[in-house]
N, C-alpha and C positions, 0 to 999 in steps of 0.2 A: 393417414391422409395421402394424396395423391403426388407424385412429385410432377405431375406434369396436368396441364390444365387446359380445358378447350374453351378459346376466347373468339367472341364475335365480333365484328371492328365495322362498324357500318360509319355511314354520313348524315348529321341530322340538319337540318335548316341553316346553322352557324358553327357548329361545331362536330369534332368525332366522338364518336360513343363508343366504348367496348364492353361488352358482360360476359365473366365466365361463369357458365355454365353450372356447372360443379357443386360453386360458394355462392352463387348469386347474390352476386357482387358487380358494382355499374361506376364505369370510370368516365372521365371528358377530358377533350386536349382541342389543341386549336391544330392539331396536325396528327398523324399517324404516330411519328417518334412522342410525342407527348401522350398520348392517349394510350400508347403501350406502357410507357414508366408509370404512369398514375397508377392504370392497373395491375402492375407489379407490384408496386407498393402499395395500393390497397391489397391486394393477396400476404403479401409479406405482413402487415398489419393484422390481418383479420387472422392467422395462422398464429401468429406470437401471443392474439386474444386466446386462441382456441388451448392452446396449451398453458393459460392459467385459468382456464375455465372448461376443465371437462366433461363438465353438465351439459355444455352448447350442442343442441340435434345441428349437424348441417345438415340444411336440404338443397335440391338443387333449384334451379331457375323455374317455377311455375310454367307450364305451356302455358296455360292464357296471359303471362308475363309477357313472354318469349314472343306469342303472336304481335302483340303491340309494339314491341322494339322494333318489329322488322317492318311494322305498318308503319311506324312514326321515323323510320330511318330511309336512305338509301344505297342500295347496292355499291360498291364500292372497290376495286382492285385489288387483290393479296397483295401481303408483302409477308416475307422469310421474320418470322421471330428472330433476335437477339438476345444476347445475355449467356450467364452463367445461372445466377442462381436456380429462379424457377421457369422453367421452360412454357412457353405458353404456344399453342397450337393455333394459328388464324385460318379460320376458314370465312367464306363467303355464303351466302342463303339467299335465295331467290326471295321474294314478298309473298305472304302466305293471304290466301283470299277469306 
């Protein structure tokens, strides 16, 4: 598995959204600092499933997934990941037409 992960952090109508990539995995926060720990720990979650269950294919975030997030979301400011354990990567993405 990865030890480092690329997370998308956009803005949707009421709340933040982040999806990493990777695990396609979809977290929500009422702020940036919440929506990053959610998704930490959904990753920390879903990794601790994966190693009692070997069988599990990861796949990654479907593009026609991917499109919609960014359709249904909005653009939004970086901020510097924090933490120790799993490192997460924020980048920004324009709206894909």
């Amino acid at each position: 598995m990865h030890e480092k992960y690329t997370a998308i952090v956009r803005k949707s109508s009421s709340e933040y959204i982040a999806v990493c990539l990777e695990l396609n995995l979809v977290a929500q926060g009422a702020d940036l600092a919440e929506v990053e720990r959610n998704l930490r720990e959904a990753i920390e979650s879903y990794l601790e499933e994966l190693s009692s269950s070997p069988e599990t294919v990861v796949e990654p975030m479907p593009i026609q997934e991917f499109i919609e997030f960014l359709n249904d979301t909005e653009l939004e400011s970086s901020t510097q990941p924090s933490g120790k354990y799993i490192l997460l990567e924020v980048h920004e993405a324009g709206s894909c037409a």
